[in-house]
N, C-alpha and C positions, 0 to 999 in steps of 0.2 A: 447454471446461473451462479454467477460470486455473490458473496455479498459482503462490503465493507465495514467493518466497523470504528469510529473512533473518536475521542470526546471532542466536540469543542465549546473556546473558552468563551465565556458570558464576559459580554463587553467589549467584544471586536468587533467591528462593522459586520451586519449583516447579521448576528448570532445574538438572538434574544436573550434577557436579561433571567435566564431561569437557573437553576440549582441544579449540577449534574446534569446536562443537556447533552446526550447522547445523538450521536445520525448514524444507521446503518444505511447502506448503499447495495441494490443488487445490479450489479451487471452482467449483460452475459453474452455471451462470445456470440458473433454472428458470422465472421469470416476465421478462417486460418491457414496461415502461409507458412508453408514448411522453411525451415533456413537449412544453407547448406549446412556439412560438417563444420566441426572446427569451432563455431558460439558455444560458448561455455557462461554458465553460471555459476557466479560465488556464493556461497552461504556459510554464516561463523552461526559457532553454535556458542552456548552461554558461558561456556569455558576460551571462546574465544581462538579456535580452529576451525581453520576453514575448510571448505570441501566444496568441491568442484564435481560441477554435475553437467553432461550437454545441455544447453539449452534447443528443444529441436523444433522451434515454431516461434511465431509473431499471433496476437491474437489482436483482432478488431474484435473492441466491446461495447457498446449500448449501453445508457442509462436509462433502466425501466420502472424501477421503484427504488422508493427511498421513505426511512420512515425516521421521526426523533421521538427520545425519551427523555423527559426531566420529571423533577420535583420541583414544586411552590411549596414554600409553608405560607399556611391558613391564617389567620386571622386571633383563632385559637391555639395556635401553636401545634398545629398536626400538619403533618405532610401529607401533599395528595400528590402520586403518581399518575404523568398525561401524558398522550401522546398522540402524536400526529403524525400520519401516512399522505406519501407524495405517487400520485401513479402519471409518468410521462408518457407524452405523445411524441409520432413525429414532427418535424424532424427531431430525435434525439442525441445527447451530450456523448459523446463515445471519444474513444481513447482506445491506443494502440498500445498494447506491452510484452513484454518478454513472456516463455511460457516454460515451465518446466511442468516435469511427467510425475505425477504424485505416484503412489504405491497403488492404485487399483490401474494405473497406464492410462489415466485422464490427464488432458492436458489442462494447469490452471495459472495463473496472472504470477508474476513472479512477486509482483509489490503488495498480495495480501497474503506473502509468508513474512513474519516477522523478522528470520533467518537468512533471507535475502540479503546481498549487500550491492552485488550490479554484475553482469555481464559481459565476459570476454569475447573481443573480434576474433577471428582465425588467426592471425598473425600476433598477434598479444601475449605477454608473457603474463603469468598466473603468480606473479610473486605475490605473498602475502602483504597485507597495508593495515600501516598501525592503526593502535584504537583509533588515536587523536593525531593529529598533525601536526612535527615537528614547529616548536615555535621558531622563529626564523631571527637572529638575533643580528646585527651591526658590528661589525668586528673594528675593536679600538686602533684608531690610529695614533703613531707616534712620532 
């Protein structure tokens, strides 16, 4: 079972008006399709080298639970920590993702490593890609 974690912001549609509103997500793999050779996965590390790892699967995953955390402040000026737990039924929210092989040889979702950057085809060249993208500028006529 994965489970998601990440903040969202108070004051976007749909996202209650709370202090620090947390949602964690479990998903968990219910099919898995091997891919042939040759899918590769990117990952930069914090220094900003990358490394290429096979990618050797597709995973179909389910959304089964999901829970949120925030704080209110009170009335009296204290915070109170709440939270609330989501348990889904069929039909459920699933998503299909890339999968790399952690260190125990489990296969897990390539988009809950933070190191992830995307996925090379067989025929795809592995060159490295900048932080940022070149800004693209008008070249002066005369």
């Amino acid at each position: 079972m994965m489970q998601t974690f990440y903040p969202l912001i108070p004051g976007r549609p749909g996202v209650p008006d709370k202090k620090n509103l947390y949602r964690y997500e479990e998903w968990e793999t219910v099919q898995i399709a091997v891919l042939p050779p040759g899918y590769r996965n990117v990952f930069r590390d914090d220094l900003g080298k990358e490394e290429v790892a096979p990618c050797p699967a597709l995973l179909l995953q389910e959304l089964r639970n999901a829970s949120e955390d925030w704080e209110i402040e009170k009335s009296d000026g204290t915070r109170e920590k709440l939270n609330r737990e989501f348990e889904y039924h069929p039909p459920f929210r699933s998503r299909v993702v890339y999968a790399y092989e952690d260190d125990s040889g489990a296969f897990e979702a390539t988009c809950e490593n933070e190191l992830y950057r995307r996925t090379l085809y067989p025929d795809e060249k592995s060159e490295p890609q900048e932080q940022e993208p070149p800004l693209l500028t008008a070249a002066k006529q005369t």
